[in-house]
C-alpha positions in Angstrom: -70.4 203.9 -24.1 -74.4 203.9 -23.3 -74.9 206.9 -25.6 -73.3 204.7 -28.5 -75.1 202.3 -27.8 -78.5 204.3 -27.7 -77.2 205.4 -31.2 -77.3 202.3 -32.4 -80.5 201.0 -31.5 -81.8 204.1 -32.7 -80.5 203.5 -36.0 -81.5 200.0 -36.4 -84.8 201.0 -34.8 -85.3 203.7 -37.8 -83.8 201.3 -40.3 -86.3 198.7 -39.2 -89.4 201.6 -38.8 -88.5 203.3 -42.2 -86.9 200.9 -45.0 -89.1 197.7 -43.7 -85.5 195.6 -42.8 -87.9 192.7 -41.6 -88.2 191.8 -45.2 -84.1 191.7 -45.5 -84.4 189.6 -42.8 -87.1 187.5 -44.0 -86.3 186.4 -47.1 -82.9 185.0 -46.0 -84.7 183.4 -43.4 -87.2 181.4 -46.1 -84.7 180.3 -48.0 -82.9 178.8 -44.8 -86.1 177.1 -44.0 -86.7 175.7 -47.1 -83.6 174.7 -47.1 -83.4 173.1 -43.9 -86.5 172.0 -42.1 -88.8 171.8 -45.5 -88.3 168.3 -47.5 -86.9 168.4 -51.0 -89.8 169.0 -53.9 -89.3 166.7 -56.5 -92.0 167.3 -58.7 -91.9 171.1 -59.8 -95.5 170.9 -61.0 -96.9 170.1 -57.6 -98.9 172.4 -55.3 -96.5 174.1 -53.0 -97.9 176.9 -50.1 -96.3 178.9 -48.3 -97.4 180.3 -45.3 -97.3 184.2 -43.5 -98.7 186.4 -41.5 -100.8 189.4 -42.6 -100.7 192.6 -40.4 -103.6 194.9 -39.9 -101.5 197.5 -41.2 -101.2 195.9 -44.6 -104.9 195.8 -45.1 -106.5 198.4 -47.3 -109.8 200.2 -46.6 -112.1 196.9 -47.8 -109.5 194.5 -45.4 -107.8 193.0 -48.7 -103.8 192.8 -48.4 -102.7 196.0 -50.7 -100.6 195.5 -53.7 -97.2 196.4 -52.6 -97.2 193.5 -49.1 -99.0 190.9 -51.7 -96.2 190.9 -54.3 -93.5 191.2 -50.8 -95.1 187.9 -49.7 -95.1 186.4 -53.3 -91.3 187.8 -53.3 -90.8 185.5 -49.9 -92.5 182.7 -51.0 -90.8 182.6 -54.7 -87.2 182.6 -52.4 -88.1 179.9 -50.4 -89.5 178.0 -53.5 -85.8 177.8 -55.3 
């Protein structure tokens, strides 16, 4: 039973390591947010920010988020915006 287990959470470890499953996880999480605890935007026009947290491991050589975590975050934030 403890080596099934220690399959497992090696598997969701890699998952989580390897295909980035924190953004499967986030984006459901934003739109529950918004959803939720966010009040309803009535005006489509109007500035609307969404806020997240930048890792040093997104950064580039010159400390700028890279391309592929900026349009991840713009992928978040467009979720939680409809």
């Amino acid at each position: 039973m403890l080596g099934l287990l220690m399959a497992v959470l090696a598997l969701a470890l890699a998952y989580f390591a390897l295909l980035d499953g924190w953004y499967l996880v986030r984006v459901p999480c934003a739109v529950l947010r918004a959803r939720l605890l966010q009040p309803r935007v009535r005006d489509l026009l109007a500035e609307q920010s969404y806020s997240g947290r930048v890792l040093p491991s997104d950064l580039d050589l010159l400390l700028h988020m890279n391309n592929a975590r900026y349009l991840r975050e713009a992928d978040v934030a467009r979720a939680a915006h409809l």
